[in-house]
N, C-alpha and C positions, 0 to 999 in steps of 0.2 A: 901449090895452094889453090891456084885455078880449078886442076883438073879435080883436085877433091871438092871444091865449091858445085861444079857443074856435076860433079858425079853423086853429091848428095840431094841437089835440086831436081835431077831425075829419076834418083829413087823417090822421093816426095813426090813429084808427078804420078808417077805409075802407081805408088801406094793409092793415092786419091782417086787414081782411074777406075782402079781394082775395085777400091771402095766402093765409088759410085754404082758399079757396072751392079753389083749386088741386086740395087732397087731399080735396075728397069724393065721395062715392060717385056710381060710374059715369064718372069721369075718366081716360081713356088716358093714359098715359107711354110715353114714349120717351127714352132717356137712351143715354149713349157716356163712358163712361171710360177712363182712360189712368193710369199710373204716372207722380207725379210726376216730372218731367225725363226721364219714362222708364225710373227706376231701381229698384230694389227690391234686395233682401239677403235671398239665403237661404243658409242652413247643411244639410246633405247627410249620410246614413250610411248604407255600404255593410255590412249583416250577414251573416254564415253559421252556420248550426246546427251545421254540422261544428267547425269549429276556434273559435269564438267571437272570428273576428277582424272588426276594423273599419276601413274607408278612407274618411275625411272629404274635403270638397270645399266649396268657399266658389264665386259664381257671382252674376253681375248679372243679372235678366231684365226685360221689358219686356211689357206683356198690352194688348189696346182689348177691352174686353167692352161690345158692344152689348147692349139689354134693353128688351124692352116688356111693360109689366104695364096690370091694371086695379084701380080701387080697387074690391075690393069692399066695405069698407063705408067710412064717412068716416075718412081716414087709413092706412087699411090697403091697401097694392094686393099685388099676385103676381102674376106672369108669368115670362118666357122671360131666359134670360140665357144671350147667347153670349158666346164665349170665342178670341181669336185670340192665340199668345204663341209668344216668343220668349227662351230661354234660353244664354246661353253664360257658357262657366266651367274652371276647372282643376281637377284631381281626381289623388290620391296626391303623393307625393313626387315624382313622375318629371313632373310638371306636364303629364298628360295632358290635352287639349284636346277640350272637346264642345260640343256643340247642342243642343238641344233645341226642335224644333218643331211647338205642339199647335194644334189645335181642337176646342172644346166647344162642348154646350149642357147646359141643366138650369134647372131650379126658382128664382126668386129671392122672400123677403118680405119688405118695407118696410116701416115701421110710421114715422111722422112724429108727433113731437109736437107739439102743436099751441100754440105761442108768441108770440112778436111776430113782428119783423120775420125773426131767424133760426128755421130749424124746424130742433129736432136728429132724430136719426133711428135705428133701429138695422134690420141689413142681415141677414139669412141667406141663403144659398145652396150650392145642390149641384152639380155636372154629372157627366158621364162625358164625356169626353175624349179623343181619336184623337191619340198623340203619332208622332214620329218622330225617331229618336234617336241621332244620330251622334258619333266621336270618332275623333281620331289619334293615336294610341298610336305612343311611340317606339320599342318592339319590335316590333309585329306591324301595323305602318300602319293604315289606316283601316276604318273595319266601322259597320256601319248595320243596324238594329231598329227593329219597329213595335210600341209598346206601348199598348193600352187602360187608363185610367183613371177612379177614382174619386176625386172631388173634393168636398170641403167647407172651408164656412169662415163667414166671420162681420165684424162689423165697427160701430163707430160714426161717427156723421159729423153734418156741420152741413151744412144747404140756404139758401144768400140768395139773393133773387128778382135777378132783371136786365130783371124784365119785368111784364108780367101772366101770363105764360105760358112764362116761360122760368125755373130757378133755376141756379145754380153750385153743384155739392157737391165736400163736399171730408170722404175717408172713409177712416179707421183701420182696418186687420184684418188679420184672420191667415187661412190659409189652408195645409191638408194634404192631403196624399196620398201613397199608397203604389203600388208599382210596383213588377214584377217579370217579370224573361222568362220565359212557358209553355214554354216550348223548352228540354231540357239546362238543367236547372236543379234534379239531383238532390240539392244540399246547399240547395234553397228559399232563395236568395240573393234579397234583396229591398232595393231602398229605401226610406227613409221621410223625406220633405221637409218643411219648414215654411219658411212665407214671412210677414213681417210689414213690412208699410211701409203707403204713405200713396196714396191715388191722387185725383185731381181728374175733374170732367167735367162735362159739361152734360144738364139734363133739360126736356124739354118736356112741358107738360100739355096735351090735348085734350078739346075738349068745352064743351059752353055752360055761362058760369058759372051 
């Protein structure tokens, strides 16, 4: 009973060592997320400075942002996070029908805490964005715009291993930004988005433990 006690306490050791050894410094990452099922919820509000009216819009979107960062010190990495997504949705009363399809990059930082077996973790990041922006409107049919963005947002989430070198996350967060056409757009009509859901994915660590 002993020898099994002390020989499961040292597998438990070593798993955690393993674990940790993942996020220390000088470790490449490479990760690939997705919206779970695909799906997310966001809420939409169309403003004007002239008349102080408003046109809401509810919409499913779907994002894979690839990312590879470095730790620079144990636990902490930063690097690159792109951005491919997919929005469609209905907007006013007249259930106007749009798109929305972007690509980004920008800044991400990870901070892991450093645990047992799960590592939880908290996530920031930024991009600027090249969207492309279509709808069909039942009076005036369809019409298409290229809108530049900025993006920010944030998140918590938990990491379990699948490997010595591989984890599963699975990551909470919010996420805004605002948008507006340069063009004919004398009363500064602008949007302002927020997105909140859940997304999963896979991260890989490189490098000698």
């Amino acid at each position: 009973m002993k020898k099994t006690s002390f020989l499961t306490i040292g597998l438990l050791v070593i798993s955690i060592g393993l674990l940790n050894a993942q996020t220390n410094q000088g470790k490449l990452i490479v990760s690939l997320s997705s919206d779970i099922f695909g799906l997310g919820y966001t809420t939409s509000k169309t403003k004007s400075d002239t008349d102080g009216s408003e046109e809401a819009s509810k919409s499913f979107n779907v994002n894979l942002s690839p990312k590879i960062g470095y730790f620079l010190i144990d636990n902490l990495a930063i690097g690159l996070d792109l951005g491919v997504g997919l929005q469609t949705g209905k907007t006013g009363t007249d259930n106007d029908k749009f798109t929305l399809i972007s690509m980004g990059a920008g800044p991400f930082v990870r901070y892991y805490i450093p645990t047992s077996k799960i590592l939880p973790f908290f996530e920031l990041d930024g991009s600027y964005t090249y969207s492309t922006y279509s709808w069909m409107n039942t009076n005036s049919g369809d019409s298409k715009t290229n809108i530049g963005t900025l993006n920010y947002g944030g998140g918590i989430g938990l990491a379990a291993p699948l490997g010595e070198r591989v984890m599963a996350d699975i990551l909470a967060g919010y996420h805004s930004f605002t948008y507006k056409d340069r063009e004919n757009n004398v009363d500064n009509e602008r949007t302002v988005m927020g997105t909140l859901g859940l997304s999963i994915g896979f991260t890989l660590f490189l490098g000698a433990n």
